[in-house]
C-alpha positions in Angstrom: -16.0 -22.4 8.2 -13.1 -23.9 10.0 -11.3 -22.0 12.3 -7.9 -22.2 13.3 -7.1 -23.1 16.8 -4.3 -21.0 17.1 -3.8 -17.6 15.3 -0.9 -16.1 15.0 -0.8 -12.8 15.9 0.6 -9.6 12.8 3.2 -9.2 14.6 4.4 -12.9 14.7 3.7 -12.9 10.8 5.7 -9.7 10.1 8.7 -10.4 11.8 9.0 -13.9 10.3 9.4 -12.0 6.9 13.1 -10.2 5.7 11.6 -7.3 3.7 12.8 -6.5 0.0 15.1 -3.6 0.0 13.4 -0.8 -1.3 15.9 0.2 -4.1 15.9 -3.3 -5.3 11.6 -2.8 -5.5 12.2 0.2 -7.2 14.3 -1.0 -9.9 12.0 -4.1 -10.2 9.3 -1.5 -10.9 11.4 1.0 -13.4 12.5 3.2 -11.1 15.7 5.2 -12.4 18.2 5.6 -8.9 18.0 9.5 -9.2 13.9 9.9 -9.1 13.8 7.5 -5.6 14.6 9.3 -2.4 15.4 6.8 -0.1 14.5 6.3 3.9 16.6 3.9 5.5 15.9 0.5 3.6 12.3 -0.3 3.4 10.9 3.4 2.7 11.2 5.9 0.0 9.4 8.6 -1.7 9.2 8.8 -5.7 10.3 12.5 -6.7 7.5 14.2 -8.9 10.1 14.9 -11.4 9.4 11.1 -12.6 6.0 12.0 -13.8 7.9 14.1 -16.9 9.5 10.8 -17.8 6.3 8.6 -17.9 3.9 10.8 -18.7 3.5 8.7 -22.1 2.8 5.7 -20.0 -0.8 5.0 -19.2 -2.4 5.6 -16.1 -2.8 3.3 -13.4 -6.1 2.1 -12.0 -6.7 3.2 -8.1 -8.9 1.2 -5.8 -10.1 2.4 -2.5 -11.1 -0.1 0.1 -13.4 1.5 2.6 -16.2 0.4 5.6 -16.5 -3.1 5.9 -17.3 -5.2 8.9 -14.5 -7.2 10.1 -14.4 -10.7 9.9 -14.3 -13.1 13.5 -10.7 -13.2 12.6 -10.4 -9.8 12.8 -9.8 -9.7 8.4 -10.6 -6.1 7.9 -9.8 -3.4 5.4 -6.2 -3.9 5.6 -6.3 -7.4 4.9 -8.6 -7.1 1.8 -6.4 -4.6 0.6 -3.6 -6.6 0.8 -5.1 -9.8 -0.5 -6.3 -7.5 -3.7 -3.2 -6.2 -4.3 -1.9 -9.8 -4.4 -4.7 -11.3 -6.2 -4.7 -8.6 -8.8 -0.8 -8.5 -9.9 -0.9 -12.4 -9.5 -3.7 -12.8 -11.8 -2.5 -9.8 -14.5 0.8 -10.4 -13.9 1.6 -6.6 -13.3 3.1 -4.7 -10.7 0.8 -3.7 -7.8 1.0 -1.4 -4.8 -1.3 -1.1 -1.9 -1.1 1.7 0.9 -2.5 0.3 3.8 -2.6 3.8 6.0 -3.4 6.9 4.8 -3.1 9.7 7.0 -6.7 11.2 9.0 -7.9 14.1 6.8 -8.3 16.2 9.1 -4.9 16.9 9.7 -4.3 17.1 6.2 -6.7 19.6 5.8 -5.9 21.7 8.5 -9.5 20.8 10.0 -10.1 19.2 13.7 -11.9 15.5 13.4 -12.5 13.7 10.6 -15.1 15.8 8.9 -14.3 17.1 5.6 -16.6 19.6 3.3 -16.3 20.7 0.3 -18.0 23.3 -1.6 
């Protein structure tokens, strides 16, 4: 495998990239104005209340990404999430989303550390 000499860092590659206004994404996808709550112009949340208008639609498919050993480049989770997401809608030509952080359980649960049981 050939290696790059120079790698540039996320941060280099992040902020060399204008990000798509998140209205204009949600439109893209079907998203009616009224069901996105926005957050500034690169977040939003989807209101349940859009569920009642697709609930004739099909369901998506989810894929979890989890434990793997990062590459030398440091190509880990995130990146194969990312590069799935791409690869997928590219190949199916269908709209994809990926969500590279998901908050630690624990929290969630209202648990200390990252141990979760269930019974």
């Amino acid at each position: 495998m050939l290696l790059p000499e120079i790698v540039v860092s996320d941060i280099v590659i992040s902020r060399s990239c204008t990000p798509k206004h998140i209205s204009r994404m949600a439109k893209e996808v079907g998203l009616l104005s009224d069901e996105v709550e926005l957050y500034g112009i690169s977040k939003a949340k989807v209101l349940l209340s859009t569920l009642t208008r697709l609930k004739d639609q099909p369901d998506g498919k989810y894929v979890v990404v989890t434990g793997i050993t990062p590459t030398p480049l440091g190509e880990g989770k995130s990146t194969t999430t990312i590069g799935l997401a791409q690869a997928i809608g590219a190949h199916l030509d269908i709209n994809v989303f990926a969500c590279v952080r998901q908050p630690s359980q624990g929290p969630t649960f209202g648990i200390k550390g990252n141990l979760f049981f269930s019974s």
